[in-house]
N, C-alpha and C positions, 0 to 999 in steps of 0.2 A: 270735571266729569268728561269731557268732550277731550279733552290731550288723555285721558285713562284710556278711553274705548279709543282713539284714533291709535295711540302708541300700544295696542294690545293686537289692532289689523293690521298696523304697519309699521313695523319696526324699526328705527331711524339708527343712522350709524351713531358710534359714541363719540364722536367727535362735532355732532349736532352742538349747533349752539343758540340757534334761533330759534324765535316763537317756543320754547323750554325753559320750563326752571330751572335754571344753571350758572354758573358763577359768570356768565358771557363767556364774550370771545376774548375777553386776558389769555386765558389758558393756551389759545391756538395760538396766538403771537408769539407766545413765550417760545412753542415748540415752532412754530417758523422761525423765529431768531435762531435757537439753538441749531436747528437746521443748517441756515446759510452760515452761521459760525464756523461751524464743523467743514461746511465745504470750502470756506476762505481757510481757514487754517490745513487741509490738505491738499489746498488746490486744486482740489475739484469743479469740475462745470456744474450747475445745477437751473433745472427751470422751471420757475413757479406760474403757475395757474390760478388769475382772480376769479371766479363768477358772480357776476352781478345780474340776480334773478330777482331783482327790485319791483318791476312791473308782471310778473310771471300771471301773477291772478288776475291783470286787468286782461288776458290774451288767452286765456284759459276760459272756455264756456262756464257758466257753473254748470251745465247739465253735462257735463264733461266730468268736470270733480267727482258729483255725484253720482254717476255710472262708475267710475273707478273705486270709491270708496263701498258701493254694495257690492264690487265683485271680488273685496275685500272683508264682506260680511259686515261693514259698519251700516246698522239702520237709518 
């Protein structure tokens, strides 16, 4: 009930893979592999970006959340 009404205020890219029902993150690897593939095979330079937002809600107020999600319309 609570990913219905959050994913209906706020809409997450499709390449979401966390906290989602979703086949995981196989899928993004696949298409990062395929990526760096493609650049070793035409010699292209290429530069990836990890973010690890592991600790994001220990740093995050909850009345910070909160305010963001009712101005968001979620009750």
């Amino acid at each position: 009930i609570l990913s219905a009404r959050l994913t209906k205020a706020c809409p997450i890219n499709p390449r979401q893979r966390g906290f989602i029902r979703a086949a995981g993150c196989s899928e993004n690897l696949k298409l990062l592999n395929v990526l760096i593939q493609n650049a070793k095979r035409k010699h292209r330079e290429m530069g990836v970006v990890l973010v690890d937002i592991a600790t994001a809600f220990d740093t995050v107020s909850h009345q910070h959340i909160l305010m963001g999600l009712k101005q968001k319309g979620v009750e």
